[in-house]
Each structure stands twice: as structure tokens, then as C-alpha cells.
C-alpha positions as CSV (number, residue, x, y, z in Angstrom):
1,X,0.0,0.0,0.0
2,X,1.3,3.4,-0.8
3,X,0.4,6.3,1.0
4,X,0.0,8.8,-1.8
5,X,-2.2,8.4,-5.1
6,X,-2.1,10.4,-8.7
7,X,-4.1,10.6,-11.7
8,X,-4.0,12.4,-15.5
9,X,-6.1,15.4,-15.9
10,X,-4.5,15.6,-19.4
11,X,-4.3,19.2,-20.6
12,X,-6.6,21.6,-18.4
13,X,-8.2,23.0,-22.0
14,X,-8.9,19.9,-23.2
15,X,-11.6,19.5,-20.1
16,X,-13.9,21.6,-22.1
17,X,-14.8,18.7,-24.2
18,X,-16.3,16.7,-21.0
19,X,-19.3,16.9,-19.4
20,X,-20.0,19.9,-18.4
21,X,-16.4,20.9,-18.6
22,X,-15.4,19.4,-15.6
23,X,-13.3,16.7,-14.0
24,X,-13.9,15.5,-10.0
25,X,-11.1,14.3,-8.2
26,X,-13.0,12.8,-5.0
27,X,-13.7,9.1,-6.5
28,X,-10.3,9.5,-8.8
29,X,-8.0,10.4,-5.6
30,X,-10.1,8.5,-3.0
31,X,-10.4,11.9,-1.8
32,X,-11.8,12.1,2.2
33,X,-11.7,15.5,3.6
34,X,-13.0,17.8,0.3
35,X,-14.2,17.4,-3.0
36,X,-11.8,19.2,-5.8
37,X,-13.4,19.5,-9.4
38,X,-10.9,21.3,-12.3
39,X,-13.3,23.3,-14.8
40,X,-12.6,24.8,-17.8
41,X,-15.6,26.2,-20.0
42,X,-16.5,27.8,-23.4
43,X,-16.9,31.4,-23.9
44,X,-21.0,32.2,-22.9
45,X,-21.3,29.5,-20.2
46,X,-23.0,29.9,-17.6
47,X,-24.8,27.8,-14.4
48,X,-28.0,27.1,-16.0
49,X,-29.4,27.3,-11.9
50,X,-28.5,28.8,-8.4
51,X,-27.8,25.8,-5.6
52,X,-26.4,25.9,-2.4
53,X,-24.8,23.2,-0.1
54,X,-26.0,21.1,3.0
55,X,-22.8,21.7,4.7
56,X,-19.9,22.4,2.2
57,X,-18.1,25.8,2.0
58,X,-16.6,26.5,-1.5
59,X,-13.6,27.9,-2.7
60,X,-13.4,28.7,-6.0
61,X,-10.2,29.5,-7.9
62,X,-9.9,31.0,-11.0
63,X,-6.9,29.9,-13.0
64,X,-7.5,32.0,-16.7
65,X,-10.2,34.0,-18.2
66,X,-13.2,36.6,-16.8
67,X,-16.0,35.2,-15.5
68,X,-18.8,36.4,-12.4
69,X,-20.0,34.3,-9.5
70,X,-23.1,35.5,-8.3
71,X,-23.9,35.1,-4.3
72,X,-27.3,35.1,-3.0
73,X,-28.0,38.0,-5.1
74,X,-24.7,40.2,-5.5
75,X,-22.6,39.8,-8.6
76,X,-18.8,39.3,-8.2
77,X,-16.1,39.5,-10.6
78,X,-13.3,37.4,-10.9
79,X,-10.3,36.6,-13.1
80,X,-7.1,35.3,-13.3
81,X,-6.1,35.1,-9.5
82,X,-9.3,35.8,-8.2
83,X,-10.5,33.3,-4.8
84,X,-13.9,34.0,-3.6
85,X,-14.8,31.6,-0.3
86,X,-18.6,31.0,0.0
87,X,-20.4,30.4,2.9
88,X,-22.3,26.7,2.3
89,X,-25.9,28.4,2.8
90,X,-25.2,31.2,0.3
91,X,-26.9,30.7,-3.1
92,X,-24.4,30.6,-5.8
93,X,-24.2,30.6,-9.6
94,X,-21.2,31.3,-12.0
95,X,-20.6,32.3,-15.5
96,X,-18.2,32.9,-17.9
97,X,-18.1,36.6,-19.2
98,X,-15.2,36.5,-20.9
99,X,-14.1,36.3,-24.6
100,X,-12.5,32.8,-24.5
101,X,-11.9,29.5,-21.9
102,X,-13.0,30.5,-18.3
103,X,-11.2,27.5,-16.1
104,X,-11.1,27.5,-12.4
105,X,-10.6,25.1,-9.2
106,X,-13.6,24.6,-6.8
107,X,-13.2,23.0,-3.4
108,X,-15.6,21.7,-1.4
109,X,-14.8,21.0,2.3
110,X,-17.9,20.7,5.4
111,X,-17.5,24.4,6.3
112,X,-16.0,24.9,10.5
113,X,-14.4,20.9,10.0
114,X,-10.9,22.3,9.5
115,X,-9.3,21.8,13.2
116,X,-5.0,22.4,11.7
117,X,-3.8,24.2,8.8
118,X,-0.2,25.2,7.2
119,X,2.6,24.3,9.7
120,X,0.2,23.8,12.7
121,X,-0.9,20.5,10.7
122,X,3.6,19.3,10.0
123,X,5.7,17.6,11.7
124,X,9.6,17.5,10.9
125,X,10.4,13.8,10.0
């Protein structure tokens, strides 16, 4: 048994031509503390619905292109660089207002679960 596992997410553009644009890593990683899902979509897309979560906070990441994440009502623009955190009960939607590939990172994790973080969470070995 190793203690470590990888996968292939091939080129990030090329996740445009999969459902829905976007590739999950929980069941690919055996994933147990978040969900991770690597998006990259066409020029126009956008969340056909607004959703919120039970009890998972989202981070979302933008890696390239202009885009807007709406939060229960209030529009927010992001780009390259951008993070926006949002609160699991907030209503969410995002869309890609840019003229070409919008890709971003979103990760899920039960929001007030993390307990150590950064160097509170090493140990030298």
C-alpha cells in the first residue's frame, strides 16, 4: 500500500470537451476530507441554476479568463487570481463573461471541519 495516489487530468483545455467541462477528483483520488473538481468552459457559459450546499463551504479559484460568481443575489467579478470563499448556505451561480476558456478550481470541504492548517498541521520527519 502506498500512502500517496495520482491521476492524469491531461491538458486543463482539453476538459472543455467533457461533461459539463469538468473533471472530480473525490472518487479518482479517493479523496476524504473535500471534493476538488478542475473546470474549464467555453466562452458564454454559464450555471443554467443557483444551488447551495447542506454543509460544504466552496472555494473557487480562478486559473484564466473573466468570469462572475453570483452570491445570493450580488454579482462578483473574478479573473485570473481571483478566490472567492462561500459560505455553504449562500446561493451561488457562476458564468463565464469573458471572450475565450474560463477554467477555475472549486473545493468543497464541510465548512468549521478544519481543526490544523499550514505548519500547525507538520511535523519534521
Amino acid at each position: 500500500m502506498t500512502n500517496y495516489k495520482t491521476t492524469e487530468l491531461g491538458k486543463i483545455d482539453a476538459i472543455v470537451n467533457l461533461e459539463n467541462g469538468k473533471v472530480f477528483l473525490h472518487d479518482t483520488l479517493s479523496l476524504t476530507g473535500c471534493e476538488i473538481s478542475v473546470n474549464t468552459v467555453q466562452k458564454g457559459f454559464k450555471v443554467p441554476f443557483n444551488h447551495k450546499h447542506k454543509q460544504n463551504e466552496e472555494v473557487y479559484i480562478i486559473l484564466k479568463g473573466q468570469g462572475c460568481i453570483t452570491v445570493d443575489g450580488e454579482r462578483i467579478d473574478v479573473q485570473e487570481g481571483s478566490a472567492v470563499k462561500i459560505a455553504s448556505d449562500a446561493s451561488r451561480t457562476i458564468e463565464n463573461t469573458g471572450d475565450g476558456e474560463f477554467q477555475f478550481i472549486c473545493v468543497q470541504a464541510k465548512a468549521n471541519s478544519l481543526e490544523q492548517y499550514g505548519l500547525g498541521d507538520a511535523e519534521l520527519c
